[in-house]
C-alpha positions in Angstrom: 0.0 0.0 0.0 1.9 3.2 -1.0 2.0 6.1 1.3 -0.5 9.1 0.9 -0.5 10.5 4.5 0.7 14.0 2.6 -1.9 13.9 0.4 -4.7 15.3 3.4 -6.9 17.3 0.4 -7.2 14.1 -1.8 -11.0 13.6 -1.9 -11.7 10.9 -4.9 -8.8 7.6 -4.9 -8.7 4.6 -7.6 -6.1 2.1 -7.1 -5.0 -1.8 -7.4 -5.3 -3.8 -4.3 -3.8 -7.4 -4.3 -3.5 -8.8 -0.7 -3.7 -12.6 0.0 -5.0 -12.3 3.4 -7.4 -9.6 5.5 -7.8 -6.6 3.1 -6.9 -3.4 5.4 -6.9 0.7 4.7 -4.0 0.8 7.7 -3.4 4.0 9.8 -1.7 5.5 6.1 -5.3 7.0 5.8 -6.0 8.1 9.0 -5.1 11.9 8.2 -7.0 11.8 4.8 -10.2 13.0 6.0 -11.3 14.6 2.8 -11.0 11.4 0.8 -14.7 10.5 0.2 -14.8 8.2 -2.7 -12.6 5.0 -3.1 -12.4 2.8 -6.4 -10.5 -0.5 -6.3 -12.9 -2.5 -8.7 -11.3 -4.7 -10.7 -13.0 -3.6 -13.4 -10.1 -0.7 -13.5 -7.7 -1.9 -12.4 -6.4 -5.2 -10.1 -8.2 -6.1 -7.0 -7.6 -9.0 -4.9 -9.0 -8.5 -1.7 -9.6 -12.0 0.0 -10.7 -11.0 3.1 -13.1 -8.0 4.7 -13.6 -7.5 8.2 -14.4 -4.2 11.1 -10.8 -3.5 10.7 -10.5 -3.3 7.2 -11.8 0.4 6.9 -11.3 1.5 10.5 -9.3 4.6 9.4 -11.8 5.7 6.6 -15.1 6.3 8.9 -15.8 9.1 6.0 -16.4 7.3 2.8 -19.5 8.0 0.7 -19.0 5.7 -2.1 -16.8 2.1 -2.1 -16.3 0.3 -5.4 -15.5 -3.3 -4.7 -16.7 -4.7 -7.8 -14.6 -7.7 -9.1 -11.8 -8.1 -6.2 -12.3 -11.8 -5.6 -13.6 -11.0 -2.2 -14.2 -14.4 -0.2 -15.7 -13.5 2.9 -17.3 -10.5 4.5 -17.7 -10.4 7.9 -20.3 -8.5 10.5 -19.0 -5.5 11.2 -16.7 -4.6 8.0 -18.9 -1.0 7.0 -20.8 -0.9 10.3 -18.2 2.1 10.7 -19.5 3.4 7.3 -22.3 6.0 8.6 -21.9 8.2 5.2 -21.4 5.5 3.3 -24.0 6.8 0.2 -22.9 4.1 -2.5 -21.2 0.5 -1.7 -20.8 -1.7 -4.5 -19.6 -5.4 -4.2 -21.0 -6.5 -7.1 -19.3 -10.0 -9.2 -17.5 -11.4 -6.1 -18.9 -14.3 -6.9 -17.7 -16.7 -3.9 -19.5 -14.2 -1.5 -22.5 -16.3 -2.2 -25.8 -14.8 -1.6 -26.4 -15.5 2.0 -23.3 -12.8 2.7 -26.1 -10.0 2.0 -27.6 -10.3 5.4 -24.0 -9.2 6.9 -23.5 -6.6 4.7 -27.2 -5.1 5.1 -26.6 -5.6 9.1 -23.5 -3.0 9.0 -25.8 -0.5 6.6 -28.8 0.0 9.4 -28.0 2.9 10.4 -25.6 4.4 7.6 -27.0 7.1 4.6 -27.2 4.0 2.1 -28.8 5.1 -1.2 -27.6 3.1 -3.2 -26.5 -0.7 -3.0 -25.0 -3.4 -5.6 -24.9 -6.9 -4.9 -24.4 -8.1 -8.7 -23.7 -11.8 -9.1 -22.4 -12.2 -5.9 -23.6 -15.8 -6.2 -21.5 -18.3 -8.3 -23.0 -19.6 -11.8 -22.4 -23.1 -10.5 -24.3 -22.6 -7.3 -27.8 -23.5 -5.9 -30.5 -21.3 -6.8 -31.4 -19.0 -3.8 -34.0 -17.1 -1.6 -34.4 -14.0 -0.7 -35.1 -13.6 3.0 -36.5 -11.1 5.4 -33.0 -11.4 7.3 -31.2 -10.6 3.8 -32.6 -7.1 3.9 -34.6 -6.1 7.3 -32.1 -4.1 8.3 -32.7 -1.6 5.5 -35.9 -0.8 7.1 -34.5 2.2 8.9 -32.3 3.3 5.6 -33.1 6.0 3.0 -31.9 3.4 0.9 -33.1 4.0 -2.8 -32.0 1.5 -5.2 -31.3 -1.9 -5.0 -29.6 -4.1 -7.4 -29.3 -7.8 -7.0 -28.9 -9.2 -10.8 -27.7 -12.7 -11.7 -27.8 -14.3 -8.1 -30.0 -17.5 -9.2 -33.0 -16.0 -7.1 -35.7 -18.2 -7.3 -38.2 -16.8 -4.9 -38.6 -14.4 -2.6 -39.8 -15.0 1.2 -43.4 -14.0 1.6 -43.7 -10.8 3.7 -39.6 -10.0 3.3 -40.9 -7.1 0.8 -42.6 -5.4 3.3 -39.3 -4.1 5.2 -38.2 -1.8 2.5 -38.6 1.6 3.6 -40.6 4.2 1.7 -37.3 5.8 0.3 -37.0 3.0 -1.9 -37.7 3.2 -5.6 -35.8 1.0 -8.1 -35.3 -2.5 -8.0 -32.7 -4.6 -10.3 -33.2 -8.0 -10.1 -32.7 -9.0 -13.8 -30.5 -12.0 -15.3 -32.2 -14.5 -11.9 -34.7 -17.6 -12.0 -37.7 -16.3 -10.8 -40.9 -18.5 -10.4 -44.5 -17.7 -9.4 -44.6 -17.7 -5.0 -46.8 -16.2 -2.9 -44.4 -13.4 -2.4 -46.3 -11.6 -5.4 -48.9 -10.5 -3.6 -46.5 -8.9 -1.2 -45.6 -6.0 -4.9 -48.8 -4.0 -4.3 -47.6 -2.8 -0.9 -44.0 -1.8 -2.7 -43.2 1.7 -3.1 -41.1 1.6 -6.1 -41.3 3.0 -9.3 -38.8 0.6 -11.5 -38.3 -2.8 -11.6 -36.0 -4.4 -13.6 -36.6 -8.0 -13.9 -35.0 -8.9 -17.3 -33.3 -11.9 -18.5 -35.5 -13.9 -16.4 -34.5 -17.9 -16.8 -32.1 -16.8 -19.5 -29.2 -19.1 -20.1 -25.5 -18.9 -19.3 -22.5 -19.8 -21.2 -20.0 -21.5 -18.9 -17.1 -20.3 -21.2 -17.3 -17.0 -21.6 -19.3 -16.0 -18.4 -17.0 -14.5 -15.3 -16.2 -17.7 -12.7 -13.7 -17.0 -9.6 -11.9 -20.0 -8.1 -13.5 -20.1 -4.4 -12.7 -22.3 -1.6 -15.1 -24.7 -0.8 -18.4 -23.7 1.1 -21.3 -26.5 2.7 -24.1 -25.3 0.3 -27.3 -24.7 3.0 -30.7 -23.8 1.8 -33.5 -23.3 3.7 -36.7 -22.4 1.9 -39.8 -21.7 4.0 -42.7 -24.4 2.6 -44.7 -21.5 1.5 -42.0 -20.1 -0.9 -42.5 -23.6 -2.9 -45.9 -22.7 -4.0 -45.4 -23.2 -8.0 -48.1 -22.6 -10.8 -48.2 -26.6 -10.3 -47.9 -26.8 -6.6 -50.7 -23.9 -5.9 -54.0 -22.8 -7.5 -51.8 -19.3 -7.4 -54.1 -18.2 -10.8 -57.2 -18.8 -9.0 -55.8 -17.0 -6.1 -55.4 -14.3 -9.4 -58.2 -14.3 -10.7 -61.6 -12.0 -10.6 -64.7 -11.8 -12.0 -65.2 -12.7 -15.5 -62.3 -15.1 -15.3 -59.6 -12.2 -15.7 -56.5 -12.5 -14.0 -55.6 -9.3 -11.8 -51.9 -9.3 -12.2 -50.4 -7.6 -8.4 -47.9 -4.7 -9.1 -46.1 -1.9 -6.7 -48.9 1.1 -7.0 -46.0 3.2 -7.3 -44.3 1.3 -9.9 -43.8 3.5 -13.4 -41.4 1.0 -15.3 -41.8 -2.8 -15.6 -39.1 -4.3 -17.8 -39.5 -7.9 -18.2 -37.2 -8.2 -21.7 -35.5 -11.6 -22.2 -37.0 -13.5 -19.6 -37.7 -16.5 -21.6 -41.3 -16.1 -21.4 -43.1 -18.5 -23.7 -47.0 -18.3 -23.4 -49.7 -16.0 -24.6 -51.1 -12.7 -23.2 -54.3 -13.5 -21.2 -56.8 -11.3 -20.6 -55.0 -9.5 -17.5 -56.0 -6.8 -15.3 -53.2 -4.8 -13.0 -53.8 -3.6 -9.9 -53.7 -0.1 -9.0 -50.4 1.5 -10.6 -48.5 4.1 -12.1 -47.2 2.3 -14.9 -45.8 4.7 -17.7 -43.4 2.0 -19.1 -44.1 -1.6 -20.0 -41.0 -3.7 -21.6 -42.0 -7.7 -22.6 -39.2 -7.7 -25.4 -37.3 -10.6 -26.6 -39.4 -13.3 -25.3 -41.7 -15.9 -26.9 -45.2 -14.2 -26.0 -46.1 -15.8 -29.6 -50.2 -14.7 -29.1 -51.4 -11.2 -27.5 -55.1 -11.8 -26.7 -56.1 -9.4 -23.8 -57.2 -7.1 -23.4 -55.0 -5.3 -21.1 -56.8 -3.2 -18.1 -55.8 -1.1 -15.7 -53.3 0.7 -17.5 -54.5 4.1 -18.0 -50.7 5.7 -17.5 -49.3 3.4 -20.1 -47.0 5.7 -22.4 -44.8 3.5 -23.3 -45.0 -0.3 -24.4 -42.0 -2.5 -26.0 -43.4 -6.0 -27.2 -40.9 -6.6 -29.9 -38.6 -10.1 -31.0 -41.9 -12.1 -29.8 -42.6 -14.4 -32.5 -46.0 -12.9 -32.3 -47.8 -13.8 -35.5 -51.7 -13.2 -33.7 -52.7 -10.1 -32.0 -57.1 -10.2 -31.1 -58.7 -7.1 -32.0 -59.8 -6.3 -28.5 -56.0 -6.5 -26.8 -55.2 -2.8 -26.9 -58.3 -1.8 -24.8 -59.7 1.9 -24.1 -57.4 1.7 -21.0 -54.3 2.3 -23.7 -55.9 5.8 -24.2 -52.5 7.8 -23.3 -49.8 5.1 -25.0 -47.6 7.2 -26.6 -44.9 4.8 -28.2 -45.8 1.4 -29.2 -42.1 -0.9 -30.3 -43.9 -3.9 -32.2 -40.3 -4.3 -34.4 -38.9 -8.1 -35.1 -42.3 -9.8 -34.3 -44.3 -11.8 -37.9 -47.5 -9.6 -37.4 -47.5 -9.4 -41.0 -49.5 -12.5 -40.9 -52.3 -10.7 -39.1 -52.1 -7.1 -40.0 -53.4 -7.5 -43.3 -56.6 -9.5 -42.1 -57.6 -6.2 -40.3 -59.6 -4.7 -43.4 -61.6 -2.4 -40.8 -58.5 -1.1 -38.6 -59.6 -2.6 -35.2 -56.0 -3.6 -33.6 -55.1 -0.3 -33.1 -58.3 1.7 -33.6 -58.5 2.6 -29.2 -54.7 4.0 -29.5 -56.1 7.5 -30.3 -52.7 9.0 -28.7 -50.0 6.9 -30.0 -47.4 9.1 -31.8 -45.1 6.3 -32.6 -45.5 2.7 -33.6 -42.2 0.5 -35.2 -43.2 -2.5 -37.3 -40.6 -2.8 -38.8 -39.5 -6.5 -39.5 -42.8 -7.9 -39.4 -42.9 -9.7 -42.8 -45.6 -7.4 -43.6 -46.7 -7.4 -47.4 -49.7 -5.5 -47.6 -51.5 -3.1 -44.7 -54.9 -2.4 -45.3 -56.4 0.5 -46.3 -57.9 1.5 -42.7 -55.1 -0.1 -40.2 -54.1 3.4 -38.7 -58.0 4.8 -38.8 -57.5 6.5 -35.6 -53.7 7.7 -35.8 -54.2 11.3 -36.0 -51.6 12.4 -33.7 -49.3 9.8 -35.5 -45.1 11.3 -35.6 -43.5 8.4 -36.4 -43.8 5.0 -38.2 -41.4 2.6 -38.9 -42.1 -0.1 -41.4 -38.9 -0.8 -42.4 -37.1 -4.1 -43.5 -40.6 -5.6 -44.5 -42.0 -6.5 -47.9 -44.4 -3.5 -48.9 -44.7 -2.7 -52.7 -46.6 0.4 -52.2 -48.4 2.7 -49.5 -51.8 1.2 -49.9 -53.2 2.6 -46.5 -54.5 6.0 -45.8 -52.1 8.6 -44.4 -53.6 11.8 -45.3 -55.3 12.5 -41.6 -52.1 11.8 -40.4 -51.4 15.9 -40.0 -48.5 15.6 -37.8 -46.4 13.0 -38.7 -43.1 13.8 -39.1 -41.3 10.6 -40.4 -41.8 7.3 -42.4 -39.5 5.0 -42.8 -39.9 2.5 -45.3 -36.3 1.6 -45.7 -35.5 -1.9 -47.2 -39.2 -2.7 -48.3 -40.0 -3.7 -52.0 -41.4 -0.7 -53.4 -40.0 0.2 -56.9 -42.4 3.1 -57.3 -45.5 4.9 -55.1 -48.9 4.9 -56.5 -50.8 8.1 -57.3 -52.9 7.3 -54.3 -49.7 7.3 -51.7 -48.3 10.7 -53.2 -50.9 12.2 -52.8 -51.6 11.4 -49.1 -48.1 12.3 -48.7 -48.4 15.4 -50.7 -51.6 16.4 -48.5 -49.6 16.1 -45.2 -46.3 18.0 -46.4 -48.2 20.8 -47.1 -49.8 21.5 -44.0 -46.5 19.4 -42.2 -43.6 20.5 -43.3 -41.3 18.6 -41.5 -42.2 15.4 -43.1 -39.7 12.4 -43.9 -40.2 9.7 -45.6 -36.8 7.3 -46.1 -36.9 5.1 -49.3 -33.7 3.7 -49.0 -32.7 0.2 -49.9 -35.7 0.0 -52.1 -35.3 -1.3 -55.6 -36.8 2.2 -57.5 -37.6 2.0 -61.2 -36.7 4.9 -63.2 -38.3 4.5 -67.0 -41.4 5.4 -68.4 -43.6 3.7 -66.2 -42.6 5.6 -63.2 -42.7 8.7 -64.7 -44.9 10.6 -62.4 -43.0 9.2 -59.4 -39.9 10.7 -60.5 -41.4 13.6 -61.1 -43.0 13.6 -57.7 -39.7 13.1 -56.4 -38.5 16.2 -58.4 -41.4 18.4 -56.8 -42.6 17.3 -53.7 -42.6 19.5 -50.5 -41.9 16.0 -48.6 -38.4 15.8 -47.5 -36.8 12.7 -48.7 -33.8 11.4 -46.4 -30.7 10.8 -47.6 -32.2 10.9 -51.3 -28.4 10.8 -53.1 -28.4 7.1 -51.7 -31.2 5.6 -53.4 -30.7 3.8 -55.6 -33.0 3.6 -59.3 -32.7 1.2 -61.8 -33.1 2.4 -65.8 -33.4 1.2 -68.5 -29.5 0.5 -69.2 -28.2 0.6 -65.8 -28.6 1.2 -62.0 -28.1 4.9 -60.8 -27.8 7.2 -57.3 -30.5 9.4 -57.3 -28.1 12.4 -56.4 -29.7 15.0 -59.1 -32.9 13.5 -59.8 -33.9 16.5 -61.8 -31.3 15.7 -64.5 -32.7 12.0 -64.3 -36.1 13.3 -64.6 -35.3 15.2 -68.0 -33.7 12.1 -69.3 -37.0 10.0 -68.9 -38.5 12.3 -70.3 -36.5 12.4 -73.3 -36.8 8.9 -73.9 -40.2 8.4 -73.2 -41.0 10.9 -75.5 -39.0 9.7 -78.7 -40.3 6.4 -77.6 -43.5 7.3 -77.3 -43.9 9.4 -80.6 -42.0 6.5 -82.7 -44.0 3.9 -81.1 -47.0 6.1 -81.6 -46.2 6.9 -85.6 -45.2 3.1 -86.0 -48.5 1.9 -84.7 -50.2 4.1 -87.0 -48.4 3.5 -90.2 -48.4 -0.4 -89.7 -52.0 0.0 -88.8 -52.3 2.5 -91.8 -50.6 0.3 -94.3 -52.4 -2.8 -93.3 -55.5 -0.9 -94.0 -54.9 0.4 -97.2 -53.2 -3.1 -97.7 -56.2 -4.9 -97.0 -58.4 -2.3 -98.7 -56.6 -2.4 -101.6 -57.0 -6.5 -101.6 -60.4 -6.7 -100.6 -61.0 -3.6 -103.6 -58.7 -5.7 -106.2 -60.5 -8.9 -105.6 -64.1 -7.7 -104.2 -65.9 -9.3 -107.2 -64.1 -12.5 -107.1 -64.8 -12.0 -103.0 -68.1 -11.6 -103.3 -68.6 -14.5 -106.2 -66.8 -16.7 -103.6 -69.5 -15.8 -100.5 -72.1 -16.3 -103.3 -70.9 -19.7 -104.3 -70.7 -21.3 -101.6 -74.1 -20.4 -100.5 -75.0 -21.9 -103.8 -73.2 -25.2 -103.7 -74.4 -25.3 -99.9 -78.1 -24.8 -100.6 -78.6 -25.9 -104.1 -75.7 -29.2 -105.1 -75.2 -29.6 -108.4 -76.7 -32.4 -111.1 -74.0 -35.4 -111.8 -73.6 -36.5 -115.6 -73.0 -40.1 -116.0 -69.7 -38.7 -118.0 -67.2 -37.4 -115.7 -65.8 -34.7 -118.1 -69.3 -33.4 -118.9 -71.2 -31.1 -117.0 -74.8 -30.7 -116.8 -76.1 -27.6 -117.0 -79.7 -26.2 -115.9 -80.1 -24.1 -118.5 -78.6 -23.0 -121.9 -78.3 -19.2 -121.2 -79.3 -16.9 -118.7 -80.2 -13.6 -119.9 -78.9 -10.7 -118.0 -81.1 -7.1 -118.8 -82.4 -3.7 -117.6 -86.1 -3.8 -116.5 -86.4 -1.0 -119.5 -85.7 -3.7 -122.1 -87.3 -6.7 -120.9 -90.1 -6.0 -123.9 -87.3 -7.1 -126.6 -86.4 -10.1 -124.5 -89.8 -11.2 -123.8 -91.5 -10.5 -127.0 -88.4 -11.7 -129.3 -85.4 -13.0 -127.6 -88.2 -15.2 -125.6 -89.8 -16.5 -129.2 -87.2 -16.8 -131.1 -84.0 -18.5 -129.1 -86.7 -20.7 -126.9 -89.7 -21.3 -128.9 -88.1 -21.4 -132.1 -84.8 -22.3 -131.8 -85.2 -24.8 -128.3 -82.8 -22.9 -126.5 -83.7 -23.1 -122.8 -83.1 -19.8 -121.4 -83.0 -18.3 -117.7 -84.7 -14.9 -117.1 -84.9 -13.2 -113.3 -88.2 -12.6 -113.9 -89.4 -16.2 -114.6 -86.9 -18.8 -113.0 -85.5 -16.9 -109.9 -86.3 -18.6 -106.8 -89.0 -17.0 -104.3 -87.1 -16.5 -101.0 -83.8 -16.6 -102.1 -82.0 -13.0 -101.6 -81.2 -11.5 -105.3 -77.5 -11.7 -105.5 -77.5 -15.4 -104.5 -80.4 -15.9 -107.1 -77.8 -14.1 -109.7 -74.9 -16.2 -108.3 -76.9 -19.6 -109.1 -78.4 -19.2 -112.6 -75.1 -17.5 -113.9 -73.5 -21.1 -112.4 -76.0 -22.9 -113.6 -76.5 -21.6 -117.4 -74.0 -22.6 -119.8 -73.4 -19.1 -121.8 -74.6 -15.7 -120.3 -76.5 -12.9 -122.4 -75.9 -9.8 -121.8 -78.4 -7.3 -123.6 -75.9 -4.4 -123.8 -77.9 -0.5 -123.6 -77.6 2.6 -121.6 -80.1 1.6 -119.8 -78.2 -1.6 -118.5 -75.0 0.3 -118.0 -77.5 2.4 -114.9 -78.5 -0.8 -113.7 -76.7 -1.6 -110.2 -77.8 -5.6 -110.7 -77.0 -5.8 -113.8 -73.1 -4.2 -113.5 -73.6 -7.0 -110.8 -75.0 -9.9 -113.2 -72.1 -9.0 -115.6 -69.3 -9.2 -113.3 -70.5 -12.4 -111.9 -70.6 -13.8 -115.0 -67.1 -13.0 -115.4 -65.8 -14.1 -111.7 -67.8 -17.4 -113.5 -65.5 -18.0 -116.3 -62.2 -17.1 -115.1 -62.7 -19.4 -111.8 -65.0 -21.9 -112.6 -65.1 -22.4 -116.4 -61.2 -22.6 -117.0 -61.4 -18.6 -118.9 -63.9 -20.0 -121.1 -65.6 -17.0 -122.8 -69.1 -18.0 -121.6 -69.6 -14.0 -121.8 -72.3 -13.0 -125.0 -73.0 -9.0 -125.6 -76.0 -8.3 -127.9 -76.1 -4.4 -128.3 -79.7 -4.3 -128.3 -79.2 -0.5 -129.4 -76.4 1.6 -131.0 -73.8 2.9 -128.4 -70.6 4.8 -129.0 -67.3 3.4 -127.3 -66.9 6.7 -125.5 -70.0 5.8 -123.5 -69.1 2.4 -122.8 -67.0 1.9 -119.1 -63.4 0.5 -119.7 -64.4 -2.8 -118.2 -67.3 -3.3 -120.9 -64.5 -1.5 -124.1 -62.3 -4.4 -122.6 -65.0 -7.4 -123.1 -65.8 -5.7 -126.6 -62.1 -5.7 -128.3 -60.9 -9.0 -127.1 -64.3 -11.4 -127.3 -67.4 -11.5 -130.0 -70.7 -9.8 -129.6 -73.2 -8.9 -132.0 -75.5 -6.3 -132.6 -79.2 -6.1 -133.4 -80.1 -4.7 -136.8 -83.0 -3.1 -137.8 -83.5 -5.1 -141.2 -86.1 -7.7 -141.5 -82.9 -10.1 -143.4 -80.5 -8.7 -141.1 -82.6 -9.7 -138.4 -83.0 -13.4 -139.5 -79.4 -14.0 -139.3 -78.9 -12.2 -136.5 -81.6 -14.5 -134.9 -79.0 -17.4 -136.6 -75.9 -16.5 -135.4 -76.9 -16.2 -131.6 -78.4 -19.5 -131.2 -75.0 -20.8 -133.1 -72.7 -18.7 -130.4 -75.5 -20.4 -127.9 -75.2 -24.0 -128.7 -71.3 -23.4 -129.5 -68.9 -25.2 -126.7 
């Protein structure tokens, strides 16, 4: 121990202690009267202090805070800081061969001290017996102002019923994390508690053996005594009858003091009954990293609740009805690492949080969520911040617009390659009136093209602040940018979309153009040979054909049909009539006579043309008006270029004198390259005449 008598002012000392035997502050201290604070925690420097007992700080009657933390400490006997009357802070915490039962002779030398504050951390071995926490372990703090107590990792298992009840009203905070709590009678005892923490994480949690901190102790006979009554297990005891109230609702016992209840990793694996508490203060609820894999409820009695932290739960099922009205002045809600997006989207109507009136911030993110309905945040009106990051959201399907104060959304790391009209408009709405609005689309996989047009244009001129834009990322058509001047990507879109567009636009219409002319042209080209088609078959369909007993002859219905104008139908019936049919034996077809009742004209036309074996056509102005009759003429012709082989089955009789410039190219055509004959006016002329056509008729 190095000498520091001359140092009387020194007020604060940290130094390395190694002593094999009985740890001592000798008469080297006695003139430091000012020195008030002493660190020799091994977790600053080198302690190895075997040994504590009354003369161990007989020279230092003035200390207000003593760090023993980590000095290998084996015993401590009664008496070692009953000299300690200012002691404020005394930490012996991971001495581990103390074992637990040393509390009751530290506690005894604090009875009449100013204790505040007091750390017995993992003072019990990680190989040792679980423990109990008795009256005699902490009695003597009933005439303390003591204020916090921490007693983590010390395999506490229960607590003796009634012990609770010697705390004084000074205290307020409670550690008791990292332990092995089960369910005793002692809970009934927390109601009379005045505290306002307790930390009771890590409950049950396991240890590793290799990496956790073990001291090498000498051997101790391992005693436990456990009162009967601190045995009572969930199995042992109807303790949840002994819980429960009306309606079959457990009333879960809590300090009425109590504002924080942290129960994070305390290997909880059940689901969240319907619970009520008892008479509280509770402004901070922590359940995190557990297995509470179903929250039913509802939770009652917590009408103080601001702040609740059920995330990394495995929770995939949440009822409608577990945030009750009682949740009216929750303020943050931490839902983050559960797989609620397996529930979330079932909530078409927005019930699961439709009592949270208050909430200003809710995190969801890693939920798995895919889609949120519509209606999910209904009542969120006083909404600053949501987290929905690191799920698998495409787009902002849910309404946001009466969300006027929100202030941030994060929807880093989802799937969203553009926002839908709907969502930038909501967003829009709220920056206008908000205009501290984020939104984070980081980690997205954006789509700049033509598609998403709008969206990069809304990125371009929206009032909503867009964190750390230059990092996002959007993918073009040739390559994967930074959005750092999205302006400049904007105008390139645009570019392209419109030379795109207008080729794309002129291409469609001059294929579509060309194939309409193309077909027009076609169908123009070939409309009589069309049409003669459509009438053929309707024909050959309704009306077969007579079979000759010679294969290469055909049979015919009739030797000629005669094709004329109404006007001229007195030549035809009073001579053609007489003499090619009377006279001469010809059988001849005339519309007027042989056409079939029913039949529609054209077809009628179609049929005896097919059926006659020449065609006359009684050639005058007035046929040349006739709309059938151009009709009757060109069906003849379809007739002997595609059913006759070309054969000229085609006979013009000008029944009157016509000029060729009043004759239509089509007819001039017929004229110079096959026969026809004229009618004279001579009676000799019109013998031969009469001669000649039933020749031209009978001819093959």
């Amino acid at each position: 121990m190095p000498n520091l008598w001359k140092l009387r002012s020194l007020e604060s000392l940290s130094i390395d202690y190694v002593s094999d035997k009985i740890a001592i502050f000798d008469e080297k201290f006695v003139n430091l009267n000012k020195l008030a604070i002493i660190d020799v925690s091994g977790f600053t420097g080198n302690c190895k202090m075997n040994i504590l007992t009354e003369k161990t700080f007989l020279f230092l009657p003035q200390l207000t805070h003593l760090h023993l933390s980590k000095c290998k400490i084996q015993h401590i006997f009664k008496g070692t800081f009953k000299l300690l009357r200012k002691i404020v802070e005394l930490d012996v915490s991971f001495n581990t061969c103390l074992r637990f039962e040393a509390l009751e002779n530290i506690t005894t030398d604090l009875q009449h001290s100013t204790i505040e504050i007091l750390k017995v951390n993992y003072i019990h071995g990680l190989l040792g017996l679980s423990t109990v926490l008795k009256t005699s372990h902490i009695w003597n703090l009933k005439n303390t102002s003591i204020v916090r107590l921490e007693a983590a990792g010390n395999h506490i298992k229960r607590i003796e019923s009634g012990a609770m009840k010697f705390l004084p009203e000074s205290f307020k905070s409670v550690n008791v994390k990292d332990n092995i709590f089960s369910v005793g009678k002692y809970i009934f005892d927390l109601t009379a508690l005045p505290i306002s923490t307790l930390e009771v994480s890590d409950n049950d949690s396991p240890h590793d053996v290799t990496t956790s901190y073990v001291e090498e102790c000498t051997i101790k006979e391992e005693t436990v005594t456990i009162n009967s009554e601190n045995n009572w297990l969930f199995k042992e005891l109807p303790i949840l009858e002994m819980l429960k109230k009306e309606a079959g609702m457990f009333v879960f016992p809590v300090p009425g003091k109590m504002t924080t209840l942290a129960l994070r990793s305390s290997n909880m694996k059940f689901e969240l009954p319907k619970l009520n508490f008892s008479a509280n203060e509770i402004e901070n609820v922590i359940l995190s990293d557990n297995v509470l894999h179903t929250w039913t409820g509802p939770f009652t009695n917590l009408k103080k609740l601001t702040h609740l932290d059920l995330s990394t739960n495995f929770c995939s099922n949440v009822s409608k009805t577990f945030f009750s009205s009682d949740f009216i002045n929750l303020r943050c809600l931490l839902l983050q690492n559960n797989l609620l997006g397996l529930v979330l989207p079932t909530d078409v109507n927005g019930e699961i949080f439709q009592n949270l009136y208050n909430v200003e911030c809710i995190n969801l993110s890693k939920n798995k969520i895919a889609n949120i309905p519509n209606l999910l945040f209904k009542e969120q009106h006083n909404l600053e911040r949501l987290d929905l990051s690191e799920n698998m959201i495409d787009d902002i399907n849910f309404k946001l617009s009466h969300m006027k104060k929100l202030m941030f959304l994060d929807l880093r790391n989802n799937r969203i390659s553009m926002l839908s009209k709907y969502a930038m408009n909501g967003l829009d709405s709220i920056a206008k009136m908000n205009t501290n609005l984020t939104i984070d689309l980081g980690g997205n996989n954006l789509v700049c093209n033509c598609d998403s047009l709008s969206f990069v244009k809304w990125i371009v001129d929206t009032p909503t602040y867009l964190h750390r834009q230059s990092e996002y990322k959007c993918k073009t058509s040739q390559n994967t940018i930074f959005l750092r001047n999205p302006k400049e990507v904007l105008k390139t879109i645009q570019k392209e979309c419109m030379s795109y567009g207008g080729l794309i636009i002129g291409l469609t219409i001059g294929v579509l153009m060309f194939i309409f002319i193309l077909c027009g042209g076609i169908v123009y080209r070939y409309r009589w040979k069309l049409r003669y088609i459509y009438y053929m078959v309707k024909v050959k369909w309704y009306d077969p054909e007579p079979h000759s007993d010679n294969k290469d002859k055909r049979l015919y219905m009739y030797d000629a049909f005669v094709s004329y104008a109404n006007e001229d139908d007195t030549f035809v019936h009073n001579k053609l009539l007489n003499n090619l049919e009377k006279n001469g034996g010809i059988q001849l077809c005339l519309h007027r006579r042989n056409f079939l009742p029913g039949n529609d004209i054209a077809t009628n036309i179609t049929s005896a043309i097919h059926n006659s074996r020449k065609t006359i056509v009684i050639m005058s102005a007035n046929y040349l008006a006739s709309h059938w009759c151009m009709f009757e003429y060109n069906m003849a012709k379809m007739e002997s270029i595609y059913e006759r082989n070309c054969e000229n089955i085609l006979f013009l009789v000008f029944y009157k004198q016509m000029s060729a410039y009043d004759l239509p190219l089509k007819i001039l055509e017929q004229v110079h390259c096959q026969s026809y004959i004229e009618y004279p006016d001579d009676e000799y002329g019109d013998v031969v005449f009469w001669e000649q056509l039933k020749k031209a008729i009978k001819s093959y």
